[in-house]
C-alpha distance (Angstrom), angle and dihedral (degrees) to the residues before:
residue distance angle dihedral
X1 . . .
X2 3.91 . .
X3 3.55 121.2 .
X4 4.00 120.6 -127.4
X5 3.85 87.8 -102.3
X6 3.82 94.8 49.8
X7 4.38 88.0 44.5
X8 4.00 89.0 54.4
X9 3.92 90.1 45.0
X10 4.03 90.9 60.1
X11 3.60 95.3 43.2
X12 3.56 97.8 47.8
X13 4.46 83.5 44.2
X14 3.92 88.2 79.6
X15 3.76 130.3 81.1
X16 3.93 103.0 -54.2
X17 3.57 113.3 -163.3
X18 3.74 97.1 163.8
X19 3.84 91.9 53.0
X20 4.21 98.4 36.5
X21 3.42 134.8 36.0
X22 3.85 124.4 -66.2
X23 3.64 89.5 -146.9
X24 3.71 116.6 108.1
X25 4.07 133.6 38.9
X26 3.73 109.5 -15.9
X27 4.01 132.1 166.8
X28 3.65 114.2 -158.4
X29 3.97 109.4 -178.1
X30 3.65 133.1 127.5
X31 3.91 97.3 -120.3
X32 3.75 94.6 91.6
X33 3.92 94.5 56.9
X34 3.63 99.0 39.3
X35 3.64 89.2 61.0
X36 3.49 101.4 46.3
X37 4.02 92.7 45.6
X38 3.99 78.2 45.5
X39 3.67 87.5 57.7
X40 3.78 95.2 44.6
X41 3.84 97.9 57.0
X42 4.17 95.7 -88.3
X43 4.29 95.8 -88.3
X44 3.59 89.8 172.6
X45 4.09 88.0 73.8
X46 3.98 91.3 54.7
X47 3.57 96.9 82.9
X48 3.72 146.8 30.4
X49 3.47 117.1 -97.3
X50 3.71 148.3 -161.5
X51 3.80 121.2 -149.5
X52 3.77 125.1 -152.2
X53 3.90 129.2 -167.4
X54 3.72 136.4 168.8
X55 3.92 147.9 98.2
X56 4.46 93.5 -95.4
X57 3.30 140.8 15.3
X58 3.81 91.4 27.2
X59 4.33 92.9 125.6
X60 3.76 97.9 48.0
X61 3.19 90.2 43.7
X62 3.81 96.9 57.8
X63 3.94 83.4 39.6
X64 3.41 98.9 65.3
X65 3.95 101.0 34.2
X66 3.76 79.0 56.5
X67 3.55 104.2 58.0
X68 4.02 91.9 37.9
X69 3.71 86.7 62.1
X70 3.95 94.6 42.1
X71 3.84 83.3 52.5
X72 3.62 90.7 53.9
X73 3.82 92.7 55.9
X74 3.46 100.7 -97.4
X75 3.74 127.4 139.1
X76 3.91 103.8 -132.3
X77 3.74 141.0 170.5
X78 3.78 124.0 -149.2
X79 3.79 119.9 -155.0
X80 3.83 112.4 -164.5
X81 4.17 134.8 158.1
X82 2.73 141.0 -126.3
X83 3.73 111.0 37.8
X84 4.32 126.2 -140.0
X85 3.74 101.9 -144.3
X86 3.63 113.2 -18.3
X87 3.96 131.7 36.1
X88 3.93 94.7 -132.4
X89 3.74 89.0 73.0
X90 4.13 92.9 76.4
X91 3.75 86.4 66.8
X92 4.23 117.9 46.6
X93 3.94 133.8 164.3
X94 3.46 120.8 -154.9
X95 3.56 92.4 -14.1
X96 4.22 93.5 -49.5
X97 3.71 132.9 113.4
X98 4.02 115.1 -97.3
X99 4.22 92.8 -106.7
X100 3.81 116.1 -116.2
X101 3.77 83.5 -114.4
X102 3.73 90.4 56.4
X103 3.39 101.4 49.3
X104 4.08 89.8 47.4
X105 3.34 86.3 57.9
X106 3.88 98.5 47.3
X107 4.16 82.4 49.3
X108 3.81 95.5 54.0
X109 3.65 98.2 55.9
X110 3.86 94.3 38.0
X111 3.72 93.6 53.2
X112 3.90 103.5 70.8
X113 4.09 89.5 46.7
X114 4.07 92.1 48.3
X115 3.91 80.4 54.6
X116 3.50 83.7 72.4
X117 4.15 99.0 67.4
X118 3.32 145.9 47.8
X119 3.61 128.6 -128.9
X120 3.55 103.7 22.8
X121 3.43 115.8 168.0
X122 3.99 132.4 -143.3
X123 3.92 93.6 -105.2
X124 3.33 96.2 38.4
X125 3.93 85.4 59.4
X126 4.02 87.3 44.0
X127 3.38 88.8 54.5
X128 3.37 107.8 54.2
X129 4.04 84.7 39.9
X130 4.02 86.8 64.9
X131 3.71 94.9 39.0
X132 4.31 88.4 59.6
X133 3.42 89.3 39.3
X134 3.69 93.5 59.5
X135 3.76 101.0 47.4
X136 3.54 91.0 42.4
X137 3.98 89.1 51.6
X138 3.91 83.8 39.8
X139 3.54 98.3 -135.6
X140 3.75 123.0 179.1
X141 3.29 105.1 -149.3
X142 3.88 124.6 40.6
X143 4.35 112.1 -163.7
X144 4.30 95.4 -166.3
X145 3.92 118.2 -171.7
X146 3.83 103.7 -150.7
X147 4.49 107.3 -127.7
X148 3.47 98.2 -139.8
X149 3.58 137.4 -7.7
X150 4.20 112.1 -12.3
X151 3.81 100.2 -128.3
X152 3.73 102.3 63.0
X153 3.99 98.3 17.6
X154 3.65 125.5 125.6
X155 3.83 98.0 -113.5
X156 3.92 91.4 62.1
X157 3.50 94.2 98.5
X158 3.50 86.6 88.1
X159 3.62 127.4 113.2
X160 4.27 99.6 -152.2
X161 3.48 133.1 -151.7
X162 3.52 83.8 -153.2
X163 3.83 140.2 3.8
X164 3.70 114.3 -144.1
X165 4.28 111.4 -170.2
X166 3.96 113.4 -166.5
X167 3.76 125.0 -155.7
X168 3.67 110.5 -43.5
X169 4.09 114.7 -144.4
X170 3.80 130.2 138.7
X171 3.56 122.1 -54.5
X172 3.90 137.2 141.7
X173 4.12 86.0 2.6
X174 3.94 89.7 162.3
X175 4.26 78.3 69.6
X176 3.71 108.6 27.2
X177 3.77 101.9 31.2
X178 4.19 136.9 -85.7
X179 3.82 95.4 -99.7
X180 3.54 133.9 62.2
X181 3.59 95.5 -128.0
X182 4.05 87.8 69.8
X183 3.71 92.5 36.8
X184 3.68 86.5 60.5
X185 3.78 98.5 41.4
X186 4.48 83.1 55.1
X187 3.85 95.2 48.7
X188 4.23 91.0 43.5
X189 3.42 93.0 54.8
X190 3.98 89.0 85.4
X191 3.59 78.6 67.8
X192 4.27 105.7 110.7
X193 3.27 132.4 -178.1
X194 3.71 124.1 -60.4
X195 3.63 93.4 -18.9
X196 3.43 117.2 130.0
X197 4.19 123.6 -105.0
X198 3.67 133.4 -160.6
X199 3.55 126.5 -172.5
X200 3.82 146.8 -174.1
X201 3.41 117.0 -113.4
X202 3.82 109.6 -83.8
X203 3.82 138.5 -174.8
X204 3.58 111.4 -78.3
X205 4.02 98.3 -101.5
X206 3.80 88.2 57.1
X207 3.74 95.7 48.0
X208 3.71 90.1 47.4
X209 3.82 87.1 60.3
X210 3.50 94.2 41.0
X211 3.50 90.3 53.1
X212 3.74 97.4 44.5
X213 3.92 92.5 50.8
X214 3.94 93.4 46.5
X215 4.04 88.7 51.7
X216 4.07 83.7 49.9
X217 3.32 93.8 53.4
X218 4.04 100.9 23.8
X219 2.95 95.0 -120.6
X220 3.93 116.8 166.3
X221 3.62 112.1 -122.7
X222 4.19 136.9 -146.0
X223 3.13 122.3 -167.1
X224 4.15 125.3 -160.6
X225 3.73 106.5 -146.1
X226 3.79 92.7 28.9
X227 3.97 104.5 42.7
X228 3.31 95.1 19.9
X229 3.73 133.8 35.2
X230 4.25 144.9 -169.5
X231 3.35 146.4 -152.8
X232 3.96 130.3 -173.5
X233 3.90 111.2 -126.0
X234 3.58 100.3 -178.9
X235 3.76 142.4 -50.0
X236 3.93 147.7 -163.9
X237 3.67 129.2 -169.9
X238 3.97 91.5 -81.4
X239 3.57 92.6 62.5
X240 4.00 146.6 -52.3
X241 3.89 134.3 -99.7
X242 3.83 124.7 -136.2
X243 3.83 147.9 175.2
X244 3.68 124.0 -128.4
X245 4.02 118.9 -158.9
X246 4.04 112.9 -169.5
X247 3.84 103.4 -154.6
X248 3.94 93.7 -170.5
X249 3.51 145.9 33.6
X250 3.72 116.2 -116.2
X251 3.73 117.3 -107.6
X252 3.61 129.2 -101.2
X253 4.46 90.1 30.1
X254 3.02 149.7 -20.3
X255 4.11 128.5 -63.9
X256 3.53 122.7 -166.3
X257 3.60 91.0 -138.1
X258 3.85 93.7 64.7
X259 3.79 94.9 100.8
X260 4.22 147.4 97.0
X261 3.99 108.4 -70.1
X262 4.11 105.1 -157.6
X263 3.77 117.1 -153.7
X264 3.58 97.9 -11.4
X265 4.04 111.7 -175.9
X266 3.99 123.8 -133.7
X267 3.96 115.9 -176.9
X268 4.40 82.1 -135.2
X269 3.64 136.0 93.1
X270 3.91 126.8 -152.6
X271 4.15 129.4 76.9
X272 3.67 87.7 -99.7
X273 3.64 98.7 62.5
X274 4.01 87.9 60.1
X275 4.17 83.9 52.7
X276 4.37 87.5 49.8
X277 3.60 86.2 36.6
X278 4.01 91.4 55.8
X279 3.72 91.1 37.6
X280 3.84 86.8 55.5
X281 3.97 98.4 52.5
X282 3.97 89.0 45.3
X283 4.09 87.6 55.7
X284 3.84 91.2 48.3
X285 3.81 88.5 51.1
X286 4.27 88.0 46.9
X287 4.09 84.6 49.1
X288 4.29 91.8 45.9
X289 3.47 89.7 50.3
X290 3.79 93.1 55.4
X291 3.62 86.7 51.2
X292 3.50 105.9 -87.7
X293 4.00 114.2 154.5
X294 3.89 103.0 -126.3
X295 3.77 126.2 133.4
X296 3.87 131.1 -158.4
X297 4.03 81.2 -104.5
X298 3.44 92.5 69.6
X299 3.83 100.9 42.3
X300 3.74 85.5 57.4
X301 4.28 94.4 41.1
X302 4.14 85.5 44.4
X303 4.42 94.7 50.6
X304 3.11 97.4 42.6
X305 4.09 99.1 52.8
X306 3.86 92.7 39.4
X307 3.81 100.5 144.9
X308 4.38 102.6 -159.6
X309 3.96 102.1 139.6
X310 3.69 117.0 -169.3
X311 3.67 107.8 51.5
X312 4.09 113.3 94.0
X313 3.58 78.0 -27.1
X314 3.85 105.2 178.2
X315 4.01 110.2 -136.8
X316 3.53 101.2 162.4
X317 3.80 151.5 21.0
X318 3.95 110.6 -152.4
X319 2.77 105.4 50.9
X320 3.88 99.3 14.1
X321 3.87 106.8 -124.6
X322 4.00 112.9 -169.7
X323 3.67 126.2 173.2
X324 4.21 119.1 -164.0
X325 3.68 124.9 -173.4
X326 4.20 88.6 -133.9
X327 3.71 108.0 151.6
X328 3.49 107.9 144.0
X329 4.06 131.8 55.1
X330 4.22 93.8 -99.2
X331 3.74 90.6 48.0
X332 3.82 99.5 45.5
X333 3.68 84.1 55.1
X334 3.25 94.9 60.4
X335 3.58 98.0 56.7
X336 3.75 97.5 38.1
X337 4.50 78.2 62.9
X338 3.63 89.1 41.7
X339 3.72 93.7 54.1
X340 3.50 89.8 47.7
X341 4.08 104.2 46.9
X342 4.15 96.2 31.3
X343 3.84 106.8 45.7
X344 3.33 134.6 56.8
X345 4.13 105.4 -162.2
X346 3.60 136.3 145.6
X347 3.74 108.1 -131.7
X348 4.20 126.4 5.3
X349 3.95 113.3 -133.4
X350 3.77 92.8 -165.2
X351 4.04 111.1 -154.1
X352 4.37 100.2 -158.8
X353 3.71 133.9 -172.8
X354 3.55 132.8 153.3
X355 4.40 148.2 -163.6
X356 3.23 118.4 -115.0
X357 4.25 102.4 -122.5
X358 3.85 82.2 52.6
X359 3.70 127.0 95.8
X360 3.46 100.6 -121.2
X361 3.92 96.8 169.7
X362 3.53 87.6 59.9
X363 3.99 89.9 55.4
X364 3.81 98.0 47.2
X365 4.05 86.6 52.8
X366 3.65 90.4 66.5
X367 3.89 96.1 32.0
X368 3.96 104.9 45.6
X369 3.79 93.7 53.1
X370 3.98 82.8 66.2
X371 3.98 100.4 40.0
X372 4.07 121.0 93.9
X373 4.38 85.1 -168.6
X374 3.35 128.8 7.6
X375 3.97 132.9 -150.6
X376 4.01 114.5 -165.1
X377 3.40 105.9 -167.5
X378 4.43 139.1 162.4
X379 4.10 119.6 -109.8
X380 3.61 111.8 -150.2
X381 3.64 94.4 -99.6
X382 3.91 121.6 125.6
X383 3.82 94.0 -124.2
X384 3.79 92.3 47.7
X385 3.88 109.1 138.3
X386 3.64 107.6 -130.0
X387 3.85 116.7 -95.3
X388 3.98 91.1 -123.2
X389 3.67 93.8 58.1
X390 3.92 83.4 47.9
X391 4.03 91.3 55.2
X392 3.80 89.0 48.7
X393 3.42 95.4 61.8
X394 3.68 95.0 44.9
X395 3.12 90.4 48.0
X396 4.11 92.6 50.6
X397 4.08 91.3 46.8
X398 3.82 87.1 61.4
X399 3.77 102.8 -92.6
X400 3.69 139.7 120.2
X401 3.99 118.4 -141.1
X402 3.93 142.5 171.9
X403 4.09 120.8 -117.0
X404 3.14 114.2 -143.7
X405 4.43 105.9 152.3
X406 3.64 93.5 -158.7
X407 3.94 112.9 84.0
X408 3.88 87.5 -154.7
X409 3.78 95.7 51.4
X410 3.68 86.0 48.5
X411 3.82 99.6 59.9
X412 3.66 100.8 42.6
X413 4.13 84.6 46.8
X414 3.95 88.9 50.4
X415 3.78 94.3 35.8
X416 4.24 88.1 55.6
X417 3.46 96.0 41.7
X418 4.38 87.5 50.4
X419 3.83 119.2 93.0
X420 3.76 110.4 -145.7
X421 4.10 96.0 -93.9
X422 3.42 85.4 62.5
X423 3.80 133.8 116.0
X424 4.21 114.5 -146.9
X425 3.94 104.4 -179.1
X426 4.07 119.8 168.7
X427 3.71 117.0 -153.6
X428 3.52 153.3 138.8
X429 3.85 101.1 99.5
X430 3.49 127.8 32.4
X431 4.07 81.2 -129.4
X432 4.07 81.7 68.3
X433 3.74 98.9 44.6
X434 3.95 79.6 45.3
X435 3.44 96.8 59.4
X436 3.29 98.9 40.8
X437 3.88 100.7 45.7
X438 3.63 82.1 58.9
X439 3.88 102.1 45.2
X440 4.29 80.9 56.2
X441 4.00 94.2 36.9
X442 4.08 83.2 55.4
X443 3.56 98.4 40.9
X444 3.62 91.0 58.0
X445 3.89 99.6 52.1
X446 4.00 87.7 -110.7
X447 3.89 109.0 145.5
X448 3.96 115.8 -141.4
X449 3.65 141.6 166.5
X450 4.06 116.5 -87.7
X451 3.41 147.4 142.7
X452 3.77 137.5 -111.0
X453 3.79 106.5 -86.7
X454 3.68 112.0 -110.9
X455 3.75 116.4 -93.0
């Protein structure tokens, strides 16, 4: 029998392309997957599912339509990537961690059948890990995170209730294209036919594809910020409180569901959680209409014990210590606002590091203009840019900063140099606000799933 340690090492021994560089020959098609789910008794058609594509706001989004539905009774599964401190958190059951034991087992049987190609890749592996996992665990409802992309991703197999598509910016471009018009195309291509879409609102070149690939396909289409709309009520750093107006009853019925929400509570800070948040109600409302038994009760019960750590995640008080995923231009954005609107500091000690494949000049644009002293430092992660490259363009954008490679080093150095006014927030990669979550988690005796680090 494998151990844990020995399970991780063979997934992580196929094509990586979240830990090396997508640069190079690559073949992204959907043959490889359907013949190893083929092989392993198709569990991706044993439950319902709910398919999710876009550049940000992809994970909380799956978060909370995830815990609505486990409020509503429902045994789900949530597939999500990639992971803050251990690998088991891509693939959850009813709101739990696969178990190491689990997921050994899941490796065992898949390994003599991924003998049988060539090529495989690390999330197509992953993939068809979480797919068995959920049949096995009979789950009724499966919330999937596409990896990369939508069209040509390993998740669409799937044959959705509903397709939900996030805010669409630039991200991976070497992969999915340099403008947003082909961007857009990728991500709608988890679009199928007939089955009903809601989306975020976008920037008008994306919405004209969306639009043009839901008419193709007639597919009925939501809108947040057209159908359905949001205002903030009030917040604090545990969370935020927000109305929800629908302005129109979905098509094909009526849903319970389609309706004002007053003062509903989410456990996340930031103007674009209220947009996920609205996006979220208007997908339960799509999923009533079909049928689905949820009530307003459990919308509220599912926000407001959404459990996504590591985005404007709150970890302290004085000084305020907040790590954020952000690692690509859209999302960087959103916590340069959120900094801005939510917290009331004196100075910003700004702790950045950054993946190569992501345009990290882009992010230090909108972060620097914020930051009082800046650390650049290097997670852990193979595609970590080096923290030297990071101080040269700091340095070139008009800034001064402090090196210091070691994300650890770099918080305790930014949290002893911060008065209690201040504001220390690490970001840049969710590798970084990984790292550092746990360097704070551990220094304050507070136990939490995680991996062995890698050797």
């Amino acid at each position: 029998m494998l151990t844990y340690q020995e399970a991780l090492d063979y997934i992580y021994s196929f094509v990586d392309y979240e830990r090396s560089s997508l640069e190079g020959p690559r073949r992204f098609d959907l043959s490889r997957i359907t013949a190893l789910l083929k092989l392993l008794g198709q569990p991706h058609r044993r439950y319902k599912a709910v398919h999710i594509a876009g550049t940000k706001g992809k994970g909380s989004t799956a978060a909370m339509i995830e815990s609505i539905l486990r409020a509503a009774g429902y045994k789900t599964g949530l597939f999500t990537s990639p992971h803050l401190h251990t690998y088991r958190e891509r693939i959850q059951t009813g709101g739990q961690l696969i178990t190491e034991k689990r997921l050994v087992a899941h490796v065992e049987r898949l390994m003599p059948l991924a003998e049988r190609f060539s090529g495989l890749t690390t999330f197509e592996i992953t993939t068809a890990l979480a797919f068995s996992h959920f049949a096995q665990e009979k789950v009724e409802w499966a919330i999937l995170e596409t990896g990369l992309g939508g069209r040509l991703d390993t998740t669409n197999v799937v044959d959705p209730a509903v397709v939900v598509i996030t805010l669409i910016g630039y991200d991976h471009v070497d992969v999915l294209g340099h403008r947003l018009s082909q961007i857009a195309f990728e991500k709608a291509g988890i679009i199928k036919e007939g089955r009903p879409v809601v989306s975020m609102p976008q920037r008008p070149t994306a919405l004209r594809v969306i639009k043009r690939v839901c008419r193709e396909r007639r597919a009925p289409l939501t809108l947040a910020g057209r159908d359905w709309t949001w205002k903030r009520k009030g917040f604090d750093l545990k969370g935020q409180k927000l109305d929800v107006h629908c302005h129109k009853k979905p098509n094909g019925g009526s849903s319970s569901l389609c309706r004002d929400y007053a003062n509903l509570s989410i456990p996340f800070l930031g103007a674009h959680q209220l947009v996920n948040t609205t996006t979220v109600v208007a997908t339960m409302a799509e999923l009533a209409r079909q049928g689905v038994s949820l009530s307003p009760q459990n919308v509220v019960a599912g926000l407001e014990t959404t459990f996504w750590p590591g985005r404007v995640e709150v970890l302290n008080e004085e000084p305020l210590l907040v790590v954020d995923g952000a690692h690509n231009l859209e999302s960087t954005e959103a916590l340069a606002q959120a900094l801005k609107e939510y917290f009331d500091f004196q100075r910003l000690i700004l702790i950045f590091g950054a993946l190569h494949g992501h345009d990290f000049e882009a992010m230090l644009r909108q972060l620097l203009p914020l930051a009082d002293q800046v650390f650049v430092t290097q997670s852990l992660h193979p595609r970590a840019i080096d923290a030297n490259i990071l101080a040269q363009q700091v340095n070139a954008l008009g800034h001064r900063c402090q090196m210091e490679p070691q994300v650890d080093k770099a918080l305790w150095k930014a949290l002893r140099q911060a008065e209690k006014a201040d504001l220390v927030c690490a970001a840049g990669s969710l590798s970084i606000a990984a790292e550092a979550r746990a360097a704070w988690l551990e220094s304050q005796g507070i136990s939490f799933e995680r991996d062995p680090p890698p050797a």
